[in-house]
N, C-alpha and C positions, 0 to 999 in steps of 0.2 A: 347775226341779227341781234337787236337791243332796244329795250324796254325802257322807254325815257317819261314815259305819259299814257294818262287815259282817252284811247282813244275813245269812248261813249261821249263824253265830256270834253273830250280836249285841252284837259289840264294835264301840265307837266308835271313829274316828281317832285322837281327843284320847286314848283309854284306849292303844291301840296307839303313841303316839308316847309317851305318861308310860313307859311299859314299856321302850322301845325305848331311852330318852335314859339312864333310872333302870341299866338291867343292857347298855346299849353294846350291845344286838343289833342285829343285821341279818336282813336279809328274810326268811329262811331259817329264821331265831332267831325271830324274831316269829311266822310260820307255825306253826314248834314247839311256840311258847309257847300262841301265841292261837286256833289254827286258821286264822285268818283267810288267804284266797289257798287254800286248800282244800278249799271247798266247792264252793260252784261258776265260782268264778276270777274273777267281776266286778270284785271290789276290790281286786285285785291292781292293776291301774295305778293307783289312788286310795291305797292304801299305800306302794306306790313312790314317787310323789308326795309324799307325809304323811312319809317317811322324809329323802326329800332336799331340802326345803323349810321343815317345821315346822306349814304348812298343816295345818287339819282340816276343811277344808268344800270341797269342789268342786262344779262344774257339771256335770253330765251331759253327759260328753264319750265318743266311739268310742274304742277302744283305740287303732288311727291317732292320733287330737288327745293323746291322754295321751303314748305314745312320743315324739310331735314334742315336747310340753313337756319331755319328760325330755330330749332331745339339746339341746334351746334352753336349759335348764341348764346342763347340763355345759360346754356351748359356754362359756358365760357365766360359770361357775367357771374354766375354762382361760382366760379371757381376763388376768387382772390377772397369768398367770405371763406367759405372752406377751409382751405390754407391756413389764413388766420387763426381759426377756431380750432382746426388741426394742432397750430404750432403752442396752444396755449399748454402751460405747465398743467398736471395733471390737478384736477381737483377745483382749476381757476376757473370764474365765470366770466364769459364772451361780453357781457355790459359793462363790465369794471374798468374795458382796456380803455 
């Protein structure tokens, strides 16, 4: 089974990320716009998902498996500054590169 839309509202992933990408909202913004995460909250981790990835189809996962996906992101966006900052010569500053 898979998570494609809100079912309270009736909006799809795909329709909530066109919106999202089209007028620069966030979560909150999108909520406003679309309802969606208002009804009755289910797809709220599926949007949050759909907002910081670009995905529009999930798997039928617990709010647990979603949140772990969101920090295994983030993890994973912080990694290539890391690295970098990592790789700098000792003593160098991270603004200069």
């Amino acid at each position: 089974m898979y998570v494609d839309r809100c079912v309270c509202h009736d909006v799809s992933l795909e329709e909530i990320l066109r919106i999202a990408r089209a007028d620069g909202l966030d979560l909150a913004q999108v909520a406003a716009r679309t309802g969606c995460t208002t009804g009755c909250g289910m797809c709220r981790p599926y949007v949050r998902l759909t907002l910081a990835t670009g995905r529009v189809r999930w798997p039928l996962m617990s709010g647990a498996t979603a949140e772990r996906e969101l920090e295994r992101l983030a993890q994973e966006a912080d990694e290539p500054v890391r690295k970098s900052a990592d790789s700098l010569p000792f003593g160098a500053e991270s603004d200069t590169l």
